[in-house]
Phi, psi and omega in degrees: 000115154315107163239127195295109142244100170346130168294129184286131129291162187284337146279144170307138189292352182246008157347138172261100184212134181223061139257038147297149168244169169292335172302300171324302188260006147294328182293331190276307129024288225232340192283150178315175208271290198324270178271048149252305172330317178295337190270351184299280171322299190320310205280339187289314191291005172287335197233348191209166171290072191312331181276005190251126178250110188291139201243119177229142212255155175192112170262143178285123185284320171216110199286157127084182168081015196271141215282323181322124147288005200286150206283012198273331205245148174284322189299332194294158186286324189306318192238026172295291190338343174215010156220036167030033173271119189258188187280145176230161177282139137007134147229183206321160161286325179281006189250311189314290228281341184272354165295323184269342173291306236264320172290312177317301179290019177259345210103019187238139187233035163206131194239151189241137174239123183230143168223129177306061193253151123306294164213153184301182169273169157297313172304331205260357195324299197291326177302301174305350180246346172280307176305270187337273215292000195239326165307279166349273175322343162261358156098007160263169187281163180225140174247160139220159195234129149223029182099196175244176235243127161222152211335311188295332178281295157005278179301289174326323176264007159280315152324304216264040186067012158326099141324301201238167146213140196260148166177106170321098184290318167118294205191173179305146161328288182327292197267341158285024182229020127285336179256301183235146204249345202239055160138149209263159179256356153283335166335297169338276182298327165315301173353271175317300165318337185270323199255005176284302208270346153287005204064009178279155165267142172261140168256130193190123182189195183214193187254135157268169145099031185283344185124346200288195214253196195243330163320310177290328181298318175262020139247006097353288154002260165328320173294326184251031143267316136351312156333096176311353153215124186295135193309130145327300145238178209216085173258111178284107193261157153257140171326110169266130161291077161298161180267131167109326171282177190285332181258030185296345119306010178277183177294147157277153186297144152279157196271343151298310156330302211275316154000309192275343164260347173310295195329274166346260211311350168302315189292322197272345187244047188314323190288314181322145159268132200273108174272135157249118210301198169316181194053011197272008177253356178257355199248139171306159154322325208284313200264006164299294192319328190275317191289332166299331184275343196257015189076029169294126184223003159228153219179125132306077199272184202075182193254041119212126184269097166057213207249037177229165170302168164193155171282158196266175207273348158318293206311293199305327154305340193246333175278336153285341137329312210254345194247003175082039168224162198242145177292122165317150186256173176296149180286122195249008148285311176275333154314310159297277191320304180324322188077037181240134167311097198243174213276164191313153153321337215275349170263005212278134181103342185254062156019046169251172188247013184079028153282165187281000185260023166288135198276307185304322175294315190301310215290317193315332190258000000 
């Protein structure tokens, strides 16, 4: 009998290194797809629950009007003329927390808020620290994307118990002042670095299928493994090709391609959580399934990411149903450190947020 074994590396496959070269993570890359997947999986289950997927909810707090050219998104000012999205004000605070209550009690146990900023104003600081702080209080974790950051924005969302912040390099150094003119990808990495030395945790990834090469993908890659700390999480968009952007006409990725970067970044960010983003209304069951086996390990539920579609928590609920996996519950340790209130013992394991349609809480009383 003929048996197939992966070739020993000089390093452990879930090594934590931030060294990569492009040869490296091209090569991994590169392996027939059958065993870049098994090492994918392999490295996931060292550090996660493979059947379990953290489910995180993410609304626009502030819609359109956003000063960025990039070429991806409708929200921008640059292309309301052709995709006729108009700008809306900040909105309330007490409209946030009740979206988020709304979320909890769906499953979700991070909740993300994005406003269509270059950086925020001074005026919107305090609204933006009343959302954190009221999110909090209902015992999820809170990210927020508001553009970029300056020291004095920093600090506040730090005082006010920020977990994550989100902000994308989008796509390689090489290739990002094709998609965006109106701010650098060191602009970018600066960012990130402001909200690192402050102690916030990052959320930071990109997009495929902008037109760049497999190249580009994989030095994107490369850039956020590179980190002197790999982003907490890390979401991998497929392009949605809105009407009215520049890029509304590029191709669709193939789903093998995009697998393959699912992979990559499990291997190269073992610890990380892998999201998988946007574009999941364009992707098969079949090709959900592969990127969770390739180590995706987060989703976006509910039926909209900011102003493009997502399947709604029917579909994702019938797609985990088939494949045996369950929403992860909040980590109540790493919560407790945090100083966030999390739902009774009576649930710890059953890979529920503490709803009352929990089968574990009922049978426990």
């Amino acid at each position: 009998m003929n048996v197939h074994v992966l070739p020993m590396t000089a390093a452990p496959i879930d090594a934590v290194r931030h060294d990569w070269t492009r040869a490296e993570a091209q090569a991994i890359h590169d392996l027939p797809f059958n065993d870049l997947l098994f090492r994918a999986a392999t490295v996931q289950r060292l550090h996660f629950d493979p059947n379990k997927v953290q489910l995180a909810r993410l609304l626009s707090i502030k819609t359109g009007g956003c000063a960025e050219d990039c070429g991806y998104c409708s929200q921008s000012a640059h292309h309301a003329s052709g995709t006729g999205l108009k700008a809306s004000k900040l909105m309330e605070v007490e409209r946030v927390l009740n979206e988020a209550r709304k979320a909890k009690a769906q499953g979700a146990t991070r909740y993300c808020m994005g406003a269509a900023w270059r950086s925020p104003k001074s005026r919107d600081m305090d609204s933006v620290v009343a959302m954190v702080e009221g999110v909090k209080a209902l015992g999820m974790e809170t990210c927020m994307t508001l553009g970029m950051l300056s020291d004095d924005d920093v600090v506040k969302l730090k005082d006010a118990g920020l977990d994550y912040y989100n902000h994308n390099i989008d796509t390689s150094e090489r290739y990002y002042s094709e998609i965006i003119k109106t701010r650098t990808f060191a602009d970018r990495l600066d960012t990130l670095s402001r909200v690192r030395e402050a102690g916030i945790k990052v959320c930071s990834g990109g997009i495929v299928g902008l037109g760049e090469t497999i190249e580009d993908r994989i030095d994107m890659l490369v850039t956020l493994a590179n980190l002197e700390q790999h982003p907490e999480s890390v979401p991998i968009n497929m392009l949605i090709p809105i009407p009215g952007t520049p890029l509304e006409n590029r191709k669709k990725v193939d789903p093998v391609a995009f697998v393959r970067i699912i992979a990559l970044a499990r291997i190269m960010m073992p610890t990380s959580f892998v999201r998988l983003s946007a574009g999941r209304t364009e992707m098969s069951e079949e090709t959900q399934a592969l990127c969770f086996f390739a180590g995706a390990n987060s989703i976006f539920c509910g039926e909209t990411l900011l102003t493009a579609d997502n399947p709604g928590e029917d579909k994702d609920q019938a797609l985990f149903n088939k494949l045996g996996i369950e929403p992860m519950a909040l980590d109540t340790d790493a919560a407790a450190d945090a100083g966030i209130e999390t739902a009774p013992s009576e649930h710890a394991g059953c890979g529920c947020s503490g709803t009352s349609s929990c089968q574990t809480a009922t049978s426990a009383r």
